[in-house]
KELUM-160758 format. One record per residue (C-alpha): residue number from 1; residue in three letters; z, y, x negated. Coordinates in steps of 0.05 Angstrom, whole numbers, m for minus. Example, Ala and Ser with C-alpha at 12.3 -4.5 7.8 and 13.67 -1.06 7.14 Angstrom:
PT/n/res/zz/yy/xx
PT/1/ALA/156/m90/m246
PT/2/SER/143/m21/m273
***
This chain:
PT/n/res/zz/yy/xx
PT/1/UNK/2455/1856/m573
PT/2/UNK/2491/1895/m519
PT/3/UNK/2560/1912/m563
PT/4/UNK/2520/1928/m621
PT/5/UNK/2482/1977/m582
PT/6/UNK/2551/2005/m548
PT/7/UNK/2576/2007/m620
PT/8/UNK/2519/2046/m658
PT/9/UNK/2517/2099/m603
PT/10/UNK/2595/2105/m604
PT/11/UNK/2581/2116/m683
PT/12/UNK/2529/2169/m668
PT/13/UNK/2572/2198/m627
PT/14/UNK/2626/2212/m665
PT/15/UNK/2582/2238/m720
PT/16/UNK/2550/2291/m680
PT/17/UNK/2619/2318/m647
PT/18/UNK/2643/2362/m700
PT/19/UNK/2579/2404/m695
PT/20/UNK/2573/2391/m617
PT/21/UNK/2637/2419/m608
PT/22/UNK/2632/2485/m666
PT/23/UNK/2567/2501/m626
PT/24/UNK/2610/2494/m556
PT/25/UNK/2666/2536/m584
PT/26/UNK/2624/2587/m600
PT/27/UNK/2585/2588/m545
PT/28/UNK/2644/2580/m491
PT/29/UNK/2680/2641/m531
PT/30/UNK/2623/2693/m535
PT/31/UNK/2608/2667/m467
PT/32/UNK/2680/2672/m445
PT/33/UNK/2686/2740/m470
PT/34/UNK/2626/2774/m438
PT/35/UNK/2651/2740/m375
PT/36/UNK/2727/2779/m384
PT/37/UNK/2697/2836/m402
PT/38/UNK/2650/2847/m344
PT/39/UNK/2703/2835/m294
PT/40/UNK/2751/2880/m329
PT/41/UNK/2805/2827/m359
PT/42/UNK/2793/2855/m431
PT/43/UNK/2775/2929/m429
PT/44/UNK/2758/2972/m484
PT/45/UNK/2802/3018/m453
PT/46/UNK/2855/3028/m399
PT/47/UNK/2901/2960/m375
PT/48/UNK/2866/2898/m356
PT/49/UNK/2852/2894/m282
PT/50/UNK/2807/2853/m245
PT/51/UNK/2748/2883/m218
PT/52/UNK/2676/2878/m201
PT/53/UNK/2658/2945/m216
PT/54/UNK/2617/2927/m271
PT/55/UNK/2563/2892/m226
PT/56/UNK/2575/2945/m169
PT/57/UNK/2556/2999/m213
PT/58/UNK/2498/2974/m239
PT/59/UNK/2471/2959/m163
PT/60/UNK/2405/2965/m150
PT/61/UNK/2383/2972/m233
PT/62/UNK/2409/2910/m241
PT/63/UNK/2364/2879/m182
PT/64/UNK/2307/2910/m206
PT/65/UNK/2317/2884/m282
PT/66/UNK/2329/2819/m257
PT/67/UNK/2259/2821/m223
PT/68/UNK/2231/2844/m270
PT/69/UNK/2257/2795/m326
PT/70/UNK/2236/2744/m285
PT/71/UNK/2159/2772/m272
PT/72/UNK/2153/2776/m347
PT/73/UNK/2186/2707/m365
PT/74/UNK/2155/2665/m310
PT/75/UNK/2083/2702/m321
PT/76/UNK/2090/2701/m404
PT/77/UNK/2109/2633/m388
PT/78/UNK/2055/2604/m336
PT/79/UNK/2001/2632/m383
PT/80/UNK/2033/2597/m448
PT/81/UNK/2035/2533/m420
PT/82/UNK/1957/2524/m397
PT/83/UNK/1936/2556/m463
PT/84/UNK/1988/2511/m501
PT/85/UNK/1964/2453/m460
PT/86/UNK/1884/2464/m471
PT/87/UNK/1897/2481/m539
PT/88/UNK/1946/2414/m555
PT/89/UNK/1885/2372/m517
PT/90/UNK/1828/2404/m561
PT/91/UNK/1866/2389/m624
PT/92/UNK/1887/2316/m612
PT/93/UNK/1812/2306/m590
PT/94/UNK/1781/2336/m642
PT/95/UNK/1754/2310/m704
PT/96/UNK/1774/2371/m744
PT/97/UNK/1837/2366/m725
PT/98/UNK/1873/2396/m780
PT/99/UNK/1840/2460/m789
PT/100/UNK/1855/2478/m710
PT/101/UNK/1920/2463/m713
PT/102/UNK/1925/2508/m775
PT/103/UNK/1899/2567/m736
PT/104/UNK/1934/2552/m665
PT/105/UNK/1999/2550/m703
PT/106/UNK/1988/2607/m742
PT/107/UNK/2028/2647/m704
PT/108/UNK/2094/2611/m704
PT/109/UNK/2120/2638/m765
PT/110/UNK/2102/2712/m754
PT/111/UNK/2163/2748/m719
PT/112/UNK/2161/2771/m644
PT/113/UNK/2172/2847/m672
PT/114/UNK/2113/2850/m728
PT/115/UNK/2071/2812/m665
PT/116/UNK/2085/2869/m608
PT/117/UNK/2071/2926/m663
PT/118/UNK/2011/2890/m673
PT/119/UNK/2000/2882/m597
PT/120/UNK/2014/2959/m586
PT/121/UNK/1965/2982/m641
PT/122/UNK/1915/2930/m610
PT/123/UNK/1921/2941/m532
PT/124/UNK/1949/3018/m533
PT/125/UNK/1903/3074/m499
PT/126/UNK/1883/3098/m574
PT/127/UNK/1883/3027/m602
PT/128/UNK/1837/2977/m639
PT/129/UNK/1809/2947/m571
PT/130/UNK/1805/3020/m536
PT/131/UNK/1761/3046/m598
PT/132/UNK/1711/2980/m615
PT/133/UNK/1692/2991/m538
PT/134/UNK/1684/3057/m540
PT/135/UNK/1736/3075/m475
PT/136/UNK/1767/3144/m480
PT/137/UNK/1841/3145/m482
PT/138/UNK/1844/3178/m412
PT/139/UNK/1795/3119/m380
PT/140/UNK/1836/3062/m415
PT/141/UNK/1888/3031/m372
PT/142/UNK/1968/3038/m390
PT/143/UNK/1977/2962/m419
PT/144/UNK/2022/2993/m462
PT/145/UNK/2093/3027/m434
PT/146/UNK/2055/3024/m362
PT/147/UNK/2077/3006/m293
PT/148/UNK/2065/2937/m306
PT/149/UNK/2086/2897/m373
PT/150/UNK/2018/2869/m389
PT/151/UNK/2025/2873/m464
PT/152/UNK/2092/2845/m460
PT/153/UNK/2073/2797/m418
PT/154/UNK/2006/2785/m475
PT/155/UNK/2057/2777/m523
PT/156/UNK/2102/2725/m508
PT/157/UNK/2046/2684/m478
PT/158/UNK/2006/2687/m545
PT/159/UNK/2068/2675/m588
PT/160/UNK/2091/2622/m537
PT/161/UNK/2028/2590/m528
PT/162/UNK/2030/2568/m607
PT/163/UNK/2091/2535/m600
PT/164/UNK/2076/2493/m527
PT/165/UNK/2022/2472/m564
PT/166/UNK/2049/2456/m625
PT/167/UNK/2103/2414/m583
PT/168/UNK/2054/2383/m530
PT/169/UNK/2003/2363/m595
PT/170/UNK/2057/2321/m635
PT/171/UNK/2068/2280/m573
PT/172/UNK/2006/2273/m548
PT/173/UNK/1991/2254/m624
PT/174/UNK/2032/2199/m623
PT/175/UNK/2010/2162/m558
PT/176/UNK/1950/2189/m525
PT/177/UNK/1889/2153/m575
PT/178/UNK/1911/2082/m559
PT/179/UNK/1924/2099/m476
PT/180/UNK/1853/2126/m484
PT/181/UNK/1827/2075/m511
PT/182/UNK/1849/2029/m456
PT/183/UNK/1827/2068/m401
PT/184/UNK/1757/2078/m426
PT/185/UNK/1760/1991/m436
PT/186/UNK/1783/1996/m370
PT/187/UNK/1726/2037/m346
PT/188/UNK/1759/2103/m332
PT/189/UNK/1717/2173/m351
PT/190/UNK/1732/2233/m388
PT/191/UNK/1767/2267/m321
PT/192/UNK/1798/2209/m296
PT/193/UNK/1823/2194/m374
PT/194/UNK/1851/2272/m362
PT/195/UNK/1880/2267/m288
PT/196/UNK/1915/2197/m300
PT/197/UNK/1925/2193/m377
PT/198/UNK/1934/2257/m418
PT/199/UNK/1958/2293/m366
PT/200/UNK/2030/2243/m344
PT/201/UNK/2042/2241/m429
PT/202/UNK/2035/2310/m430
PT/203/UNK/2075/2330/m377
PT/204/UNK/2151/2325/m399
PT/205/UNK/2134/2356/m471
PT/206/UNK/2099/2410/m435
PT/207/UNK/2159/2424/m385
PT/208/UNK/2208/2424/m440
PT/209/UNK/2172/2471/m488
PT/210/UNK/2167/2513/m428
PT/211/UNK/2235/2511/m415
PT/212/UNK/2256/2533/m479
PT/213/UNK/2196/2590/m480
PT/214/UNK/2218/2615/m406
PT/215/UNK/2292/2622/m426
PT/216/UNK/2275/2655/m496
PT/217/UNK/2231/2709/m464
PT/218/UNK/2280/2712/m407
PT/219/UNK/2339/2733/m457
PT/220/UNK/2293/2770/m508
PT/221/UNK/2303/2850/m527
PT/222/UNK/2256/2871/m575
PT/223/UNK/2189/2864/m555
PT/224/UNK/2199/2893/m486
PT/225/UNK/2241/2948/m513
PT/226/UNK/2169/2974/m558
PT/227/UNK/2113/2950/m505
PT/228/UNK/2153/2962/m438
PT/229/UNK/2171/3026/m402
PT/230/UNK/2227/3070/m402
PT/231/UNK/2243/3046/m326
PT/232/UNK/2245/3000/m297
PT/233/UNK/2272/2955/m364
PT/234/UNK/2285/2886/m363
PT/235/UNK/2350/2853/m368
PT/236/UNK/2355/2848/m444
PT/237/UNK/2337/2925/m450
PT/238/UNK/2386/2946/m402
PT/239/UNK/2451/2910/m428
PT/240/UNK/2435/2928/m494
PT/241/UNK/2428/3000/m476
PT/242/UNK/2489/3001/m440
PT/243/UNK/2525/2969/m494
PT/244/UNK/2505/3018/m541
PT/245/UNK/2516/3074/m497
PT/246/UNK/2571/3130/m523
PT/247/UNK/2615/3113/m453
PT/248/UNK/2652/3069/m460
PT/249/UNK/2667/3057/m385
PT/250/UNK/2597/3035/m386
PT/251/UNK/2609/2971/m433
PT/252/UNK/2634/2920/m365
PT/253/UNK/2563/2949/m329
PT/254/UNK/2540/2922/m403
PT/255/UNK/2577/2861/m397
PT/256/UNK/2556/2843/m323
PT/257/UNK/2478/2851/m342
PT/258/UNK/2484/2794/m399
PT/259/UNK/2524/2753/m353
PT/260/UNK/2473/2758/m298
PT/261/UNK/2422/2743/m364
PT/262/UNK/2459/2677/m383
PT/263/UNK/2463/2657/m303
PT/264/UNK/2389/2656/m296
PT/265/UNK/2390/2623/m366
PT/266/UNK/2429/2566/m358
PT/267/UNK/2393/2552/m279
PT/268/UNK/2330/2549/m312
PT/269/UNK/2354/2494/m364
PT/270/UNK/2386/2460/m307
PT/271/UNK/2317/2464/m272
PT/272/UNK/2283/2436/m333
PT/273/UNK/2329/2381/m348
PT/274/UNK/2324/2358/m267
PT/275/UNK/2256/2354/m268
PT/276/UNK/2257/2326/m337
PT/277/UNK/2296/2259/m296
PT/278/UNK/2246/2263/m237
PT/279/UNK/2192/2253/m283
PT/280/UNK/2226/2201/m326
PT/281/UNK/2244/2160/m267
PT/282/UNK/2181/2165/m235
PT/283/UNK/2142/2142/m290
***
């Protein structure tokens, strides 16, 4: 039993390493690249020369996108999961199963830029919400392009929420009907049922679908670039408008910003996968 299993995995192994290795390649070179160019070992202009002037230059803009990425992931995020969760709960308990899945997943397909125009028209001081309630557009408060990103933060965590649930639903799907049935043989009630069985099942899908949600929102441009305000911008605003920017001198500041993007990217997939093992070996 024990060769046979060494064998088949070598044999899956070698049949996913020529796309494991295009998708490395391509990562490690656009990867590689932003990493020269922000330290100034392949220039647009001028000899190479190491230097840190990229991430000097952008200073305290870059500290303050980084916060702010980080406010709008982890909150976008937070919210996404317990509406994913509830939502993935109500639909593997539910008798009409179908039909609520149909209308929590709704959402998946529609693109993140047609959602924030919708969100802008919906939550803007002369929008759909601000004129069913009858609130004057100098009484309505700036969710839209405001001091704080509420409607970005709305808009990842409804477009997010769709797909933690979808994620959380399939497994619970799979496993949760015959662990409940057990536990109410066994006695247990709806709450205990929750705490002790839907919860643990629930818990490593849920972590990984937020994983993937934090890091997407964490690295995404467009929505904050229509619902957020000029300053401060988040990370993904401010290397890309660097990047466009007519200076080129300005393109290692660029640079430096998606590097600092992909840093907090790949800790927070590091994160995820560690406590993916603490829960797998605790259980």
């Amino acid at each position: 039993m024990t060769p046979r299993t060494h064998t088949w995995s070598w044999r899956g192994t070698v049949a996913v390493a020529p796309a494991v290795l295009a998708v490395l390649f391509v990562i490690c070179a656009g990867l590689g690249g932003t990493l020269l160019q922000s330290v100034g070992l392949m220039p647009l202009v001028g000899a190479p020369r190491l230097s840190f002037a990229g991430y000097l230059h952008a200073g305290d803009e870059l500290l303050t996108a980084t916060g702010l990425s980080l406010l709008i992931a982890s909150a976008s995020t937070l919210v996404a999961a317990l509406v994913g969760l509830t939502s993935a709960l109500v639909l593997v308990g539910s008798r009409s199963g179908k039909v609520l899945s149909g209308l929590v997943t709704a959402s998946i397909p529609v693109p993140h830029l047609v959602g924030a125009a919708s969100v802008g028209l919906l939550l803007a001081d002369t929008g759909l919400v601000a004129r069913w309630l009858g609130v004057p557009a100098q009484a309505w408060p700036s969710l839209v392009a405001g001091r704080w990103p509420t409607a970005v933060i709305f808009e990842y965590a409804w477009k997010e929420s769709a797909f933690v649930a979808l994620v959380v639903s399939v497994t619970l799907a799979m496993r949760l009907p015959d662990y409940h049935e057990t536990a109410a043989v066994l006695g247990a009630g709806p709450w205990a049922r929750l705490r002790h069985v839907s919860l643990p099942l629930a818990a490593p899908s849920l972590l990984a679908a937020s994983a993937v949600a934090f890091v997407y929102t964490l690295g995404s441009y467009e929505v904050a670039w229509l619902l957020g305000a000029v300053y401060p911008e988040p990370l993904p605003v401010m290397s890309y408008r660097l990047f466009t920017s007519t200076d080129l001198t300005a393109r290692p500041e660029a640079m430096a910003v998606a590097v600092t993007t992909a840093a907090l990217s790949g800790a927070a997939a590091l994160a995820a996968l560690a406590l993916l093992r603490r829960l797998a070996a605790w259980r």
